[in-house]
One Martini backbone bead per residue (centre of mass of N, CA, C, O) as a GRO file, in nm:
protein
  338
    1UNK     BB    1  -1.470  -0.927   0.032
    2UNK     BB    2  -1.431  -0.616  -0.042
    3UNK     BB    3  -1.205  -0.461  -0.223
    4UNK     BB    4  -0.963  -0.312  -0.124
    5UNK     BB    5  -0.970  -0.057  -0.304
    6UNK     BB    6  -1.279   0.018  -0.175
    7UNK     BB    7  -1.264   0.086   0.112
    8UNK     BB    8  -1.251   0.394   0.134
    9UNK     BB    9  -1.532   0.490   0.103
   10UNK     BB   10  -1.610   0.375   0.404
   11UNK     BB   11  -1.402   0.606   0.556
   12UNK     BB   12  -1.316   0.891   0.440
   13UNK     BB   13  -1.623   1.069   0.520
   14UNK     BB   14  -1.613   1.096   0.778
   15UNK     BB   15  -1.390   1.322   0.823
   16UNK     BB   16  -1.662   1.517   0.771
   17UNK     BB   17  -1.747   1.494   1.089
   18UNK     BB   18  -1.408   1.531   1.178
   19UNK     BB   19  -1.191   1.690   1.079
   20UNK     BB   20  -0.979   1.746   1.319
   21UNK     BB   21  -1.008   1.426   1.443
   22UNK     BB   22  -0.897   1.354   1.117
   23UNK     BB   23  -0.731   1.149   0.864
   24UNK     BB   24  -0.704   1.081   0.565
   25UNK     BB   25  -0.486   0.889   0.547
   26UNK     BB   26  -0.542   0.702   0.788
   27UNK     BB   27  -0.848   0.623   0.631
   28UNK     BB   28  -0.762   0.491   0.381
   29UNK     BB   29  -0.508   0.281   0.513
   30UNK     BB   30  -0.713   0.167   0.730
   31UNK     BB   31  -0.896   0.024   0.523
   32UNK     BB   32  -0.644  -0.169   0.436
   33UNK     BB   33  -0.484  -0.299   0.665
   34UNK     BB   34  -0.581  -0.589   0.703
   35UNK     BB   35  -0.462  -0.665   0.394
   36UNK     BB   36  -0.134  -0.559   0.318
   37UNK     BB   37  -0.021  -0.825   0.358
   38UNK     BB   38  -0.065  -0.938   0.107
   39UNK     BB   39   0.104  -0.748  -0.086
   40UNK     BB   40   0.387  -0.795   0.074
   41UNK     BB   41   0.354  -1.124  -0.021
   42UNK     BB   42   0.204  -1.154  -0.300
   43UNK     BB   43  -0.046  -1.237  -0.181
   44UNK     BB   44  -0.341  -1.425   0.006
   45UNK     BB   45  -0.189  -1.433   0.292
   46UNK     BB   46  -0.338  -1.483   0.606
   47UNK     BB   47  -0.345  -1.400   0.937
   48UNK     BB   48  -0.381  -1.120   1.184
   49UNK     BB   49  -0.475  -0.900   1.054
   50UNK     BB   50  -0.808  -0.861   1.131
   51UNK     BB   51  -0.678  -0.821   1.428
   52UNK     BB   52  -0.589  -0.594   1.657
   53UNK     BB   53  -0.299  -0.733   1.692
   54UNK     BB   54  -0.258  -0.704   1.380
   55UNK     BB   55  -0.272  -0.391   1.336
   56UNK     BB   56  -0.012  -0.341   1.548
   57UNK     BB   57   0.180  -0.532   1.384
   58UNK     BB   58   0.108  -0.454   1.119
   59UNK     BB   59  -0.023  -0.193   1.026
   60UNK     BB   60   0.073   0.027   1.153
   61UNK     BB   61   0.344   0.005   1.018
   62UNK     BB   62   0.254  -0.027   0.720
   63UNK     BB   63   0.118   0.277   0.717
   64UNK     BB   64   0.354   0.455   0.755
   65UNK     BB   65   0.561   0.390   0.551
   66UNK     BB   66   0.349   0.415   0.303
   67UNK     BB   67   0.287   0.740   0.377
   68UNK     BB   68   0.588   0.823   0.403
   69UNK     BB   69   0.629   0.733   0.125
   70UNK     BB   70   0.407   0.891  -0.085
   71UNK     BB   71   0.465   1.157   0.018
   72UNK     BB   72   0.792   1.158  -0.011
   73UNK     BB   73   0.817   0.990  -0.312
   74UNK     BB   74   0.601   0.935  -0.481
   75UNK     BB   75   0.409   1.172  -0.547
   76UNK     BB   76   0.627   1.378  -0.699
   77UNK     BB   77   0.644   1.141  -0.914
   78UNK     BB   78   0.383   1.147  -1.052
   79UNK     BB   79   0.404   1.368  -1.263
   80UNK     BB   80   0.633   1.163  -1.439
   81UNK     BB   81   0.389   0.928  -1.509
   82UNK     BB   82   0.164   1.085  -1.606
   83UNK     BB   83  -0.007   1.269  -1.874
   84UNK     BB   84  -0.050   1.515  -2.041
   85UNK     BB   85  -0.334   1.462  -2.088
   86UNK     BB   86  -0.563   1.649  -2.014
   87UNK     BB   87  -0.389   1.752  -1.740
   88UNK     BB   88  -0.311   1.527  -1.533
   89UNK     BB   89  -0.037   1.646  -1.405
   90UNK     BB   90  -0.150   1.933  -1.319
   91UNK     BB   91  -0.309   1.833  -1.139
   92UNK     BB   92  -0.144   1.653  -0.945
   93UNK     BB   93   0.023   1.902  -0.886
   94UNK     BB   94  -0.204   2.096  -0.748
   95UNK     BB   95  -0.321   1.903  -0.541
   96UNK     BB   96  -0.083   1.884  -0.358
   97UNK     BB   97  -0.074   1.851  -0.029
   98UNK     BB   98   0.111   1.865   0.219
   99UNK     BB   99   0.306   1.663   0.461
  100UNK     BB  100   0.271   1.528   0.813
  101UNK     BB  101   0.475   1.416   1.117
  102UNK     BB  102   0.547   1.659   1.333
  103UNK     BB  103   0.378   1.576   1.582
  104UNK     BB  104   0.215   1.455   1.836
  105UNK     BB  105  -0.099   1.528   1.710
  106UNK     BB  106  -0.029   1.397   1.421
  107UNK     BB  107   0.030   1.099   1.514
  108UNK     BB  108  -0.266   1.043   1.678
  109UNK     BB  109  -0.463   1.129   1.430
  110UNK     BB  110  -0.313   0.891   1.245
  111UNK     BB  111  -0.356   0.645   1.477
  112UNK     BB  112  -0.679   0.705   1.503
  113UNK     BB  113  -0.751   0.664   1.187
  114UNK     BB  114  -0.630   0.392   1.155
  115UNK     BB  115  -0.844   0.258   1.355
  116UNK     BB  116  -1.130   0.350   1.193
  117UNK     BB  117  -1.063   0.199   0.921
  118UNK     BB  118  -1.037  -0.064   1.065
  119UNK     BB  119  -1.345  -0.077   1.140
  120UNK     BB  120  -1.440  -0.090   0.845
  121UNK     BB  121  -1.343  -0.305   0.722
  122UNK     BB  122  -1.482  -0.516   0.915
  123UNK     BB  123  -1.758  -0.450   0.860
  124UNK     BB  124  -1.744  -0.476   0.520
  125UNK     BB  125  -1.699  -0.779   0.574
  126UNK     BB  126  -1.946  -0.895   0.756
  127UNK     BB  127  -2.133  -0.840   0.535
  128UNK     BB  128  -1.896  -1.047   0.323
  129UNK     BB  129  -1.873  -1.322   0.563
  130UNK     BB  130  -2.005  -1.646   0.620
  131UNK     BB  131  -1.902  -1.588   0.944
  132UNK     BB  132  -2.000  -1.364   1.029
  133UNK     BB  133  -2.181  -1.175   1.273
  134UNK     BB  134  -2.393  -1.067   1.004
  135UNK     BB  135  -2.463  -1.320   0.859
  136UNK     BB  136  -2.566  -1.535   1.074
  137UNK     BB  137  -2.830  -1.312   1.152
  138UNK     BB  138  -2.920  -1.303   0.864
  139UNK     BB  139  -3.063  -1.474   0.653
  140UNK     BB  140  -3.081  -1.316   0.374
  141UNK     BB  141  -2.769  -1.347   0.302
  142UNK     BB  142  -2.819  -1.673   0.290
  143UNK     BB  143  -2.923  -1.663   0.012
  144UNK     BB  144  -2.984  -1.825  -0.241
  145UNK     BB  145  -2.880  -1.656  -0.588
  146UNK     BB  146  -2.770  -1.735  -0.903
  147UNK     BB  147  -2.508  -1.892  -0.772
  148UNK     BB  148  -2.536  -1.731  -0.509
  149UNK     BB  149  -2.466  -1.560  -0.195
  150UNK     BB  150  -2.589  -1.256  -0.086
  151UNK     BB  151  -2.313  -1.192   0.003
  152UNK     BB  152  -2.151  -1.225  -0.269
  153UNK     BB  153  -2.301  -0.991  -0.422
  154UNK     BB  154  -2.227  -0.787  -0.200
  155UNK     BB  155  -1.936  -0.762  -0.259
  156UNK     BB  156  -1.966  -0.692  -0.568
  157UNK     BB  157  -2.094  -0.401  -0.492
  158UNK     BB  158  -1.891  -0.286  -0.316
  159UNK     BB  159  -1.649  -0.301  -0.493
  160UNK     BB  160  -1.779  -0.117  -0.713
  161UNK     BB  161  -1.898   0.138  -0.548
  162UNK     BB  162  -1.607   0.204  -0.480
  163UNK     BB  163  -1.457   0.244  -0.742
  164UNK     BB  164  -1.641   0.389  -0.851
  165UNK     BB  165  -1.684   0.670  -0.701
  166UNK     BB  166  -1.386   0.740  -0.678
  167UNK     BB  167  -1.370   0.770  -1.021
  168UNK     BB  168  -1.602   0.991  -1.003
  169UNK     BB  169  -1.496   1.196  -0.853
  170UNK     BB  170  -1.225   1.252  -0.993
  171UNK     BB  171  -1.334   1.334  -1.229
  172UNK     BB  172  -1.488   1.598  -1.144
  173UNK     BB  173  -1.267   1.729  -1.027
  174UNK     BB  174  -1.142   1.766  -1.288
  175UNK     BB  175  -1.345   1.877  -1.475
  176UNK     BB  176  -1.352   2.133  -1.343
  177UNK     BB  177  -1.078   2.234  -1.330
  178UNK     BB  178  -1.054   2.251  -1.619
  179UNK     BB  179  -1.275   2.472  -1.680
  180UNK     BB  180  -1.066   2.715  -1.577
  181UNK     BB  181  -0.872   2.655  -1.821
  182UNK     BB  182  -0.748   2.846  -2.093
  183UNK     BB  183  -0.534   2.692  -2.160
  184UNK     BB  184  -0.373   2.466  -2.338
  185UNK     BB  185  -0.238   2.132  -2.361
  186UNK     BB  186   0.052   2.000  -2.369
  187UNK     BB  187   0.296   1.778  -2.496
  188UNK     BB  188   0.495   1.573  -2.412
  189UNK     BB  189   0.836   1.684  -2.378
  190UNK     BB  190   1.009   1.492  -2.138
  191UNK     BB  191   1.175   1.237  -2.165
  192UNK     BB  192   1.237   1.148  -1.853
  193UNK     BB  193   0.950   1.053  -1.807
  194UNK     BB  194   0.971   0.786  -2.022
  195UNK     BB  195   1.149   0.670  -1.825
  196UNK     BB  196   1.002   0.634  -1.565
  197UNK     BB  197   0.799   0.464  -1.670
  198UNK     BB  198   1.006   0.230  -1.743
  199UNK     BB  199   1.090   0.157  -1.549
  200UNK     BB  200   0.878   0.098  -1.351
  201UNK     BB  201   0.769  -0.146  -1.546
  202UNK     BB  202   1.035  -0.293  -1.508
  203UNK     BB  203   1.054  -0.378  -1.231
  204UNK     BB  204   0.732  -0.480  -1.215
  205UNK     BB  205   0.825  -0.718  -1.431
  206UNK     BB  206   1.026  -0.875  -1.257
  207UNK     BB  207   0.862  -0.924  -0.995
  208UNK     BB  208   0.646  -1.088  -1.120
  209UNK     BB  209   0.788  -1.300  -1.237
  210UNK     BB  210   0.972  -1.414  -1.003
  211UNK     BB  211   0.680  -1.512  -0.883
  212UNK     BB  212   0.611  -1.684  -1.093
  213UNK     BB  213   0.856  -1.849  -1.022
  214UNK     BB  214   0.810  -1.911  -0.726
  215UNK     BB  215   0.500  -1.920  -0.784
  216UNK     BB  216   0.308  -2.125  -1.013
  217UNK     BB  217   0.044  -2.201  -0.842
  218UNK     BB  218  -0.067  -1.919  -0.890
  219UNK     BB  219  -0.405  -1.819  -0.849
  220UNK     BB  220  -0.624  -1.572  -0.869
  221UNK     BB  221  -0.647  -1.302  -0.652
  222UNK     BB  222  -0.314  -1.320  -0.624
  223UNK     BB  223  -0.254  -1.308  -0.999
  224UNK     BB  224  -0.483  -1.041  -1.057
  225UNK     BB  225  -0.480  -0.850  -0.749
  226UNK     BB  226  -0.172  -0.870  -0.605
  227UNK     BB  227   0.065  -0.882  -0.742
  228UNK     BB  228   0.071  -0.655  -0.979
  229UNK     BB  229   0.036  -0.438  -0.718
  230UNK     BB  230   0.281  -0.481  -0.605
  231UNK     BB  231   0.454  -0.432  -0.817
  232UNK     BB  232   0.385  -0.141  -0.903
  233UNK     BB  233   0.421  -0.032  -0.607
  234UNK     BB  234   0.751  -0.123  -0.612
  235UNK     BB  235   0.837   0.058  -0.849
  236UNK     BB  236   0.728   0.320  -0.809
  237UNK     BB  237   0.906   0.361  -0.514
  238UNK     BB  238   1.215   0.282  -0.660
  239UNK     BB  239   1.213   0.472  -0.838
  240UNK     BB  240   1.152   0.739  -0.691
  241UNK     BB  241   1.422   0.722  -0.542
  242UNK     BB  242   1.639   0.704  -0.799
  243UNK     BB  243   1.579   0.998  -0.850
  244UNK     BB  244   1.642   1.138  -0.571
  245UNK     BB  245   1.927   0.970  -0.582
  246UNK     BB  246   2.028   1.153  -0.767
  247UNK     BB  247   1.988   1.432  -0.743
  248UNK     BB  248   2.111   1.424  -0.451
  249UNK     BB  249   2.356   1.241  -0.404
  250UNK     BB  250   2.247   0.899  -0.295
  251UNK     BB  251   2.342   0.627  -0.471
  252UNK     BB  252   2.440   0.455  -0.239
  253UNK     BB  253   2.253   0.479   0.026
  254UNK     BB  254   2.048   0.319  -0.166
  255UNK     BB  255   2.171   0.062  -0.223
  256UNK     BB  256   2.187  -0.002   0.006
  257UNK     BB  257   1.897  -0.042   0.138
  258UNK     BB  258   1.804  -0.243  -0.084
  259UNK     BB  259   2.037  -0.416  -0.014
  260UNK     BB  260   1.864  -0.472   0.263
  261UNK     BB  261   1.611  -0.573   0.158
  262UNK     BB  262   1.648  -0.778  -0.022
  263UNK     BB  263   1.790  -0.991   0.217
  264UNK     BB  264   1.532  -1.011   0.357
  265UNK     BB  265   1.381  -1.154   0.188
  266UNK     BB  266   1.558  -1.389   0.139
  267UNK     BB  267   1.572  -1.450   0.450
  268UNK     BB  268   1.295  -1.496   0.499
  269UNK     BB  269   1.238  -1.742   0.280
  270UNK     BB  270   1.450  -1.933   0.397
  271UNK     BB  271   1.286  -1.931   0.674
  272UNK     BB  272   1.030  -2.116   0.539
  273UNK     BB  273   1.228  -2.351   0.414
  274UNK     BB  274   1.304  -2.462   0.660
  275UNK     BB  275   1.319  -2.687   0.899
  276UNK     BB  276   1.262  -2.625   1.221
  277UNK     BB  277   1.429  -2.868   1.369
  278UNK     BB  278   1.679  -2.841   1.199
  279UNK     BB  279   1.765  -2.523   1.307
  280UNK     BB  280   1.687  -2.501   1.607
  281UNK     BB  281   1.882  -2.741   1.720
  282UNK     BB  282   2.091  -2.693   1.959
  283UNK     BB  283   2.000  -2.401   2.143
  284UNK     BB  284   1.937  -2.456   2.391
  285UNK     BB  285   1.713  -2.196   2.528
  286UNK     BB  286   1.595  -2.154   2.229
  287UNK     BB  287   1.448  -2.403   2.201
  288UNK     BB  288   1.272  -2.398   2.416
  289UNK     BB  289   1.092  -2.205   2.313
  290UNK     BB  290   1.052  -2.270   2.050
  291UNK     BB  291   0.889  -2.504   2.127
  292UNK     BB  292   0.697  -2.353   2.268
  293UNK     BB  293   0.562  -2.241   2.025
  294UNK     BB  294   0.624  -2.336   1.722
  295UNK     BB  295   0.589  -2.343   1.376
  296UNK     BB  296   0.360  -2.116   1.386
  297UNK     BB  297   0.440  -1.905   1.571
  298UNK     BB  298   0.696  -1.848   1.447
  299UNK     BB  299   0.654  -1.786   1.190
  300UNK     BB  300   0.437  -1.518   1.280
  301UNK     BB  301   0.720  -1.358   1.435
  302UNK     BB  302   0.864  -1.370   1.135
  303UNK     BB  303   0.660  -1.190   1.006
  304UNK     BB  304   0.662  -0.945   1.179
  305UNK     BB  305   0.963  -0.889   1.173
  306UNK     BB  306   0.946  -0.812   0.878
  307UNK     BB  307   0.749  -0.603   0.866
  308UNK     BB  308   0.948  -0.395   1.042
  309UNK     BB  309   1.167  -0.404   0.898
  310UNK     BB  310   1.059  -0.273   0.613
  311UNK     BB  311   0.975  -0.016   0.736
  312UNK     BB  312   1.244   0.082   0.797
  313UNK     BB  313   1.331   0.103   0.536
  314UNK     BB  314   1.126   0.254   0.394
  315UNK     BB  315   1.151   0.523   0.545
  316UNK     BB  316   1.465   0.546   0.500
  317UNK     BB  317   1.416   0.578   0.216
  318UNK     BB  318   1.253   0.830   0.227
  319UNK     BB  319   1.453   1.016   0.392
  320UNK     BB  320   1.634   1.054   0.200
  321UNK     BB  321   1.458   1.280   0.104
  322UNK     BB  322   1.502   1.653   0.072
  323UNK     BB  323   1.322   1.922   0.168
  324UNK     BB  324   1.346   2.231   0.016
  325UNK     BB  325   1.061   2.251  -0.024
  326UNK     BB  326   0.689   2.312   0.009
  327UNK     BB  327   0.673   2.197  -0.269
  328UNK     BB  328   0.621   1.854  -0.383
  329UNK     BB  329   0.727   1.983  -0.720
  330UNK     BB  330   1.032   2.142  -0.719
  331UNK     BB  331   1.228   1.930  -0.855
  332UNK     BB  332   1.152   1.960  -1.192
  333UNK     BB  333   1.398   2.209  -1.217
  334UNK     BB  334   1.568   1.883  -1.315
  335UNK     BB  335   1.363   1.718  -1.505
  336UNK     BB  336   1.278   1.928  -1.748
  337UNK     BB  337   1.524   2.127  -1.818
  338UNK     BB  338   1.435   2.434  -1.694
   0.00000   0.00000   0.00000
């Protein structure tokens, strides 16, 4: 499959098809929904996320709950962690606009958004994946080649021009800006700034440890693009409510609400080591079901039931932020110092 983080380039110009009824945010994180279960388990351990009941049971929960951690606690918080260098903060703050699922048609353009981008997702996977059903039927993409098979060196092609191009708009998108600002750029002076950023890096640097120190056998795109990846950006959530629920005096109910995603995480883990007979028996009723599931399906009830769980912890605390301005970064005017 193309990486993760390339997917969106083949989800998101569709936009420009029907602005009125797709939503970027939806077009974006629906193509990389397949994939999220890897992320939030820290590894590429991969379930029914491929599947369209993957999609409702997990992407779903999981795309909302990002969205609206992103745009109503990241997002602000991006210009805090940012270098004043070249003006890439005042970039990041000027180009926010405001965001939200205010209304019912809000609601379906961002759940149909997101069923749109989870189906390029699979496109592009079918593309470069060995049993796919375009790869089946295609012999040129079965053909060896240097070492690879023509469908690997397409994902490999797929993911280098998802992020290249990416990375090429967004330099051009700066680039123009910049070039209409007739101020120099100044130097980053708010101690604060640099708070944040370690923050940041000491949460994902603790999780990463965790993670390497619970699971010592994880090598490949785990240990390379998963684990990292996902330590960065619960770091990053993690900081940015805890600035928030400074300010605004709400420190207390978020670390109740951490304190039970924390939990929950624990619990999970636990219910993955604990043997299925030997935990189960003995429930009457209960039982009989569960022996009816089976050990496999059961783990997998239980992996739904906690990205569900997960999910509305996440929104509950992204929720902790009180909106005051319809401006994304007017919190600075307590962090700035100014």
């Amino acid at each position: 499959m193309p990486y993760t983080l390339a997917h969106p380039l083949y989800a998101v110009p569709l936009k420009h098809l029907a602005p009125r009824y797709l939503c970027t945010t939806g077009l974006l994180l629906g193509s990389m929904a397949p994939d999220l279960e890897y992320f939030v388990a820290f590894e590429s351990n991969k379930t029914i996320g491929h599947s369209v009941a993957g999609f409702f049971l997990l992407g779903l929960p999981l795309c909302t709950a990002f969205a609206i951690a992103f745009h109503r606690l990241m997002k602000p918080s991006l210009v805090q962690l940012l270098p004043s260098a070249f003006g890439l903060d005042k970039f990041a703050r000027e180009h926010a606009a405001p965001w939200g699922l205010r209304t019912g048609r809000d609601w379906l353009l961002f759940i149909f958004s997101l069923f749109i981008g989870f189906w390029t997702h699979i496109f592009m996977d079918a593309l470069s994946h060995r049993n796919s059903f375009i790869v089946t039927r295609i012999p040129f993409l079965q053909k060896y080649i240097h070492g690879e098979f023509v469908y690997h060196w397409l994902q490999y092609a797929l993911s280098i021009l998802g992020l290249g191009v990416i990375f090429v708009y967004l330099l051009i998108k700066w680039s123009r800006w910049s070039s209409t600002r007739r101020e120099p750029f100044a130097a980053d002076q708010v101690r604060f700034r640099w708070g944040m950023r370690l923050l940041v890096f000491a949460i994902s640097g603790v999780l990463f440890f965790i993670k390497l120190k619970s699971d010592p056998s994880m090598t490949g795109y785990g240990f390379t693009m998963v684990a990292p990846i996902s330590s960065l950006a619960v770091g990053w959530f993690v900081a940015s409510a805890l600035q928030f629920a400074v300010i605004q005096q709400k420190l207390a109910q978020l670390m109740g609400l951490l304190g039970v995603f924390a939990g929950s995480v624990v619990a999970f883990q636990l219910a993955q080591k604990l043997p299925f007979t030997s935990v189960y028996q003995h429930l009457g009723w209960v039982e009989t079901i569960l022996n009816k599931l089976g050990p496999a399906r059961w783990e997998l009830a239980v992996w739904i039931g906690f990205i569900w769980l997960w999910s509305f912890i996440i929104i509950a605390i992204s929720m902790q932020r009180q909106l005051r301005s319809r401006r994304p970064y007017a919190f600075e005017q307590y962090t700035s110092g100014r």
